[in-house]
N, C-alpha and C positions, 0 to 999 in steps of 0.2 A: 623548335623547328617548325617554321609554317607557322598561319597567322595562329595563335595561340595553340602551336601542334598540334592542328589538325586540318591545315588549310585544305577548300577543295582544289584540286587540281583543275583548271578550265585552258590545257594548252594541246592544241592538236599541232600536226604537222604544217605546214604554211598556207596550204589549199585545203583543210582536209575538217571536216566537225568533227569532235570528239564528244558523244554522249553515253554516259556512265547511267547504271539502273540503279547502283548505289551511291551512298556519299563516300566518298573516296577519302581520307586523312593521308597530308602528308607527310607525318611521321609514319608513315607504314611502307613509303618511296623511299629508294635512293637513286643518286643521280644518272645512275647506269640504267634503272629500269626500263623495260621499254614495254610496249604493251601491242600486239598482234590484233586488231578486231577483226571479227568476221562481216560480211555484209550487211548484217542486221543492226552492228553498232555505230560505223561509221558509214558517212557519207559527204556529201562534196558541197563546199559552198559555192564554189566556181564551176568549171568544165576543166580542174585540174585532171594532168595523169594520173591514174589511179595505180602506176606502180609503186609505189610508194608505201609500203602497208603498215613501217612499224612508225609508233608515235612515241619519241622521246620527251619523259617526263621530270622536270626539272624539280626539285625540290626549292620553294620560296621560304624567304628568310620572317624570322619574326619582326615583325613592326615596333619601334619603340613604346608605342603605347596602345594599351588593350585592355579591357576589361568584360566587367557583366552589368546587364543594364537595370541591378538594381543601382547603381551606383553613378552619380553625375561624370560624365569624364565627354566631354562635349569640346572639339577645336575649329576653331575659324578663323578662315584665310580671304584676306579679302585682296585684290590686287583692284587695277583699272577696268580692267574686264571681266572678272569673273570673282562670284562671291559664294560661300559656303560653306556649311557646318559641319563637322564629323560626329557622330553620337555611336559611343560603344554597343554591338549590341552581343548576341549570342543566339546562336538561332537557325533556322534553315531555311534556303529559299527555294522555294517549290516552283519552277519552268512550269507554267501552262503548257496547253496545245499546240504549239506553235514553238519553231526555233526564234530564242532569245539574243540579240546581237550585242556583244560586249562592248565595252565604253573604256577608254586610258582614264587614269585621274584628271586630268583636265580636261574631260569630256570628250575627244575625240572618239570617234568610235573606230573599231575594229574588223577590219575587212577580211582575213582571212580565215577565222575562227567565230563560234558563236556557241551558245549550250543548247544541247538537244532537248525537244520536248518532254518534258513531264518527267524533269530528270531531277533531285533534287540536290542542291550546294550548300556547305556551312558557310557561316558571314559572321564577319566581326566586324561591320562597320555602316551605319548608317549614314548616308550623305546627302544631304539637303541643299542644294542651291537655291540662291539669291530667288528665283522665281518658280519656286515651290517643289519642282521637280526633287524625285526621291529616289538614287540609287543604291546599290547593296553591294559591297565589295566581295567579290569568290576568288580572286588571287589575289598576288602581293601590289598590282598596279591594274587592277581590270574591277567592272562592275558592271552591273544590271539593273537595267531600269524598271522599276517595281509594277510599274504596268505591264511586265512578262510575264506575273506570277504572282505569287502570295509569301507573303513572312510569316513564319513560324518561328515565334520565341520558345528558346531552350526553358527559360526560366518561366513558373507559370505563378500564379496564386493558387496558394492549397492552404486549410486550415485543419490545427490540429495542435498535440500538446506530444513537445519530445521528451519521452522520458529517459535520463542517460544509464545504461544500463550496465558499463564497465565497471571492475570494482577498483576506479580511482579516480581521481579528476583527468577531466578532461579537457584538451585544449579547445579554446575559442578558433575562427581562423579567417581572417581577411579576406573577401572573396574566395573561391569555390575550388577545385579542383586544382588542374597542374601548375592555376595561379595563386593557389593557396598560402598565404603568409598568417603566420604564428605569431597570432596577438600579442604572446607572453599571458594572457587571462585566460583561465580554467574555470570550470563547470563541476561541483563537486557532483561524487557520485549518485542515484535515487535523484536527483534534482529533477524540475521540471520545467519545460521553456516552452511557450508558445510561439507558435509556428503560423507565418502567412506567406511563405513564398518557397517553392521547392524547385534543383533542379537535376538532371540525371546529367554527370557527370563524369568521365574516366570509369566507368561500370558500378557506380552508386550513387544515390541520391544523396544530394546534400540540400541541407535545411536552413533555411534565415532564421534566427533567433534577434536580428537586432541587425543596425544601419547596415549592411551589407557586411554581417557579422554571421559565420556560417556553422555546423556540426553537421559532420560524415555519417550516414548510415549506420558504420560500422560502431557506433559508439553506443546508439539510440536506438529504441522503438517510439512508435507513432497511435498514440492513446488519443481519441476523438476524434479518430480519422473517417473515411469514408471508405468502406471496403465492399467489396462484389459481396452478393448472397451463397456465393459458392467459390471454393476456388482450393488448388490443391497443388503440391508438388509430386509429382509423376517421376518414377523411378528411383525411387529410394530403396537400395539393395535392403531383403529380409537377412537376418543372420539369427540362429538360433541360440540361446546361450548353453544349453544341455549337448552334448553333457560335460563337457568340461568345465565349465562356470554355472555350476546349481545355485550358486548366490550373488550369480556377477551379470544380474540384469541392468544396472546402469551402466556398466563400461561397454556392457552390448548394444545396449542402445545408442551409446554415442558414437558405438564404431560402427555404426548404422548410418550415423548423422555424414561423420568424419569420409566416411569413404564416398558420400555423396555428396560432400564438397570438394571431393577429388583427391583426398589423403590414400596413397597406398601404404594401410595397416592393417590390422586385424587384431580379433577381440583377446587373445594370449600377449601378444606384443604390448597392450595398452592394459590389460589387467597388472602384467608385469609391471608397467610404467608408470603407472596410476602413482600418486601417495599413501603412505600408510600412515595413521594417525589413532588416538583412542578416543579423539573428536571430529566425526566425519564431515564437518565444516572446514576441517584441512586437511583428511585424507581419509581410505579406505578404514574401516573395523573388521581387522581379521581376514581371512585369507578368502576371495570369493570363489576358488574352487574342492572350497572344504564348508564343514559345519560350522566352522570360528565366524566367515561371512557374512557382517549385518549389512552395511551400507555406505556410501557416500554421497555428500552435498554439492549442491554446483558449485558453491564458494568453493571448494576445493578443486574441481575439474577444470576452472577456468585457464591457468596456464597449459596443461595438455591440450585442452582445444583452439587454444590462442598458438600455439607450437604449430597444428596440424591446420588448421584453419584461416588462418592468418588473423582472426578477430574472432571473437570470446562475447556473450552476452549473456549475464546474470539476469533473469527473466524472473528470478521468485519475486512474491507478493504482486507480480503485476497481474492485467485480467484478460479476460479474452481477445481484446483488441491488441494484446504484445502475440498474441498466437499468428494473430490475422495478418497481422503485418507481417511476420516473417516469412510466412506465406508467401505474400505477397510479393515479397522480393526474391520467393524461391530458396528459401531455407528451410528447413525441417526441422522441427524444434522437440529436446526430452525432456519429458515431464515426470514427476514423480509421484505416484498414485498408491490404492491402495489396494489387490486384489490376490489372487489366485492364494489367498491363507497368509500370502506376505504383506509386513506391515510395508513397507517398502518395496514400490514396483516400478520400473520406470516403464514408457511408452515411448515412442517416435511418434508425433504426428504427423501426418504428411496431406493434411484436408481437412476441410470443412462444409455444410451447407447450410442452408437453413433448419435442419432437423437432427443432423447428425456428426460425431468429431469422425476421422479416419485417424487409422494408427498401426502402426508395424509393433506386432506384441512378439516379442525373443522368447518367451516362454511358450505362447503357443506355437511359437513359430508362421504365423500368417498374419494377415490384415487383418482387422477389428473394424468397427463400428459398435459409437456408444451413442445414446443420445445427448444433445449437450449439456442439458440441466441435469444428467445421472454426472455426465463427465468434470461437470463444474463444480458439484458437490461432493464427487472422490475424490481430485485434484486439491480442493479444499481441505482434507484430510492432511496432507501436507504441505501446507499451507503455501497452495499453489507455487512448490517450485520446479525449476526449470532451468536449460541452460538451451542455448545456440549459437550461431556467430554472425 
C-alpha cells in the first residue's frame, strides 16, 4: 500500500495546503480518514473559503517498480518533448523555509496544493529531466523540485563486521525490508560479514553484506562498529529473585530483559517454563527455587526469549562491542558472571560509559556499577556468555 508502504501523503482539500510536522506512511491511512487541522497546520494557497476544514486522505497505490538505491533500477522515457530518468531512491525530503509547489509527472505543476515548510516527505523516486533539473516523488503522481529542500538518503555508509548471533543459519535477503526477497542462501551461525552500508528500516536496521544482499538486526550484532562513549537503556524494571528463586538468578534476569521488551510474564511463570536438563546448555540443573538449583546456559534459553521476544541472540564468546550495540538499539542484555559466593550469577545490563558497565543485580535487588575492566574479567569467568534479542 503506498509507494513502498509508506508513501507520504501530499493531498489537501482543493484550495487548501496541507503541512504535516511528521512523516506521515500510508499504510497507517485508510480511505475514509479524514483529518481536522487546526489553524496552525493548514492554511490557504488561494483566497479560498475557509469552511471547509476536513481534508480527505486518499490512500495511493504501489508503483510497479521500487527499490533502494543501493541497487541500479534506473527508467527513461523519452518522447518529442520531454525526456527523463527515474533512479530508485529511499530517503526523505526535507521542505526548506518556504512552501514547496508540487509538479504532475509530466511536469506540470500543481495549483491547488503544495507542502509546507520545513516539513519532511518519504520518496522513492529520483527524476532527472533531459536538462538537468531534479525532482523527488512524495505521492503516486506528484513531485518536488529539489531546489525546495534537501535529500536525505534512508540508506547511509556505515562500516563494521556483522557477527550472526542466532543459533542456526541464517537467511541472506534481497533488498531490505517490506521489500525483502529470500535469496534461498543462508549464513551459518558465529559467521562473520562485513558490513558497508546500513539502513533503519520497518523498526530495524538492516545491513549489506554483499550486492544489495542484506541481514536484519534481529539476527546480528555489529563488532567494529562505532559506538557513543556513553549510552544506556532507561527503564528496565528491577525484579528481585529472593525469595522465591534463591538459585533462579538467570531466569530473573531474563524476566527483567523479557518484560522490558514488552512480554507480560514474570519470574515463576518462566522458572516454571524454562527447560530442565542435567546439561545446562539445554536446560535448567535442578530446581531454582530449592538447593538442587545450579544453573542454565543461553543455548538453552534461546527459544523462551525467541517465544516472548520475537528474536533470541546468543551473545557468548563475543566482546564488549555485542554489549554496545545492543545498547544501542535499546535492548538489555544478560550476562553471566561470577559473584555474591555463586559460581554462576547473571546480570541485566542496561549501560555503559567510559569508566563504568550498569546493571540490574536480582540478588541485591538494585542497580550496580562495576568498572569495565573488573567487569570484563568477571564476565570472562564464564567465558563471557549472554543472551538478548
Amino acid at each position: 500500500m503506498g509507494i513502498k508502504g509508506k508513501l507520504i501523503l501530499a493531498v489537501a482539500a482543493s484550495s487548501m495546503l496541507f503541512m504535516t510536522p511528521k512523516i506521515v506512511q500510508a499504510d497507517a491511512v485508510d480511505q475514509a480518514q479524514t483529518v481536522t487541522p487546526n489553524d496552525n497546520s493548514v492554511s490557504s494557497t488561494t483566497n479560498a473559503e475557509q469552511s471547509n476544514n476536513s481534508v480527505t486522505q486518499p490512500v495511493f497505490t504501489t508503483p510497479s517498480s521500487t527499490g533502494n538505491t543501493t541497487a541500479t533500477d534506473t527508467t527513461t522515457t523519452t518522447s518529442d518533448q520531454n525526456q527523463y530518468s527515474d533512479e530508485a531512491t529511499d530517503g526523505i525530503f526535507h521542505v526548506n523555509g518556504s512552501t514547496a509547489f508540487l509538479y504532475q509527472g509530466d511536469g506540470t505543476r500543481v495549483d491547488n496544493r503544495a507542502l509546507g515548510a520545513n516539513t519532511p516527505w518519504y520518496t522513492d523516486t529520483k527524476r532527472t529531466w533531459g536538462d538537468g533539473s531534479v525532482y523527488y516523488r512524495v505521492s503516486t503522481n506528484e513531485y518536488v523540485n529539489q531546489t525546495s529542500g534537501n535529500f536525505q538518503n534512508n540508506v547511509e555508509d556505515y562500516s563494521g563486521t556483522a557477527s550472526v548471533t542466532y543459533d542456526s543459519d541464517v537467511k541472506l535477503y534481497q533488498d531490505y525490508g517490506k521489500n525483502a526477497l529470500d535469496t534461498g542462501n543462508t549464513v551459518s551461525q558465529k559467521s562473520d560479514w562485513k558490513v558497508d552500508k546500513r539502513v533503519s528500516n520497518g523498526g530495524q536496521y538492516w545491513y549489506e553484506v554483499g550486492s544489495n544482499v542484506w541481514l536484519p538486526q534481529s539476527s546480528v550484532v555489529i563488532n567494529d562498529g562505532t559506538y557513543p562513549e556513553a549510552d544506556w537503556v532507561a527503564g528496565v524494571p528491577m525484579i528481585a529473585q529472593n525469595p522465591e528463586l534463591p538459585n533462579g538468578c538467570e531466569i530473573t534476569a531474563v524476566t527483567m530483559m523479557l518484560q522490558y521488551a514488552g512480554a507480560n510474564v514474570n519470574k515463576m511463570q518462566l522458572a516454571y517454563e524454562m527447560p530442565r536438563s542435567s546439561d545446562p546448555n539445554y536446560g535448567y540443573m535442578g530446581q531454582p527455587w530449592d538447593s538442587t538449583g545450579v544453573t542454565i546456559f543461553p543455548s538453552a534459553l534461546m527459544r523462551l526469549v525467541e517465544k516472548y521476544a520475537g528474536s533470541a541472540k546468543n551473545l557468548s564468546g563475543q566482546g564488549l562491542d555485542a554489549i554496545k550495540y545492543q545498547i544501542s538499539i535499546g535492548h538489555p542484555v544478560v550476562t553471566w558472571n561470577t559473584l555474591h559466593g555463586f559460581l554462576y550469577h547473571a546480570l541485566v545490563v542496561t549501560g555503559y560509559d567510559s569508566n563504568y558497565i550498569y546493571y540490574n543485580d536480582c540478588w541485591l535487588d538494585e542497580p550496580m556499577q562495576m568498572p569495565i575492566d573488573q567487569f570484563i574479567n568477571n564476565w570472562n569467568t564464564q567465558n563471557r556468555m549472554a543472551i538478548s534479542y
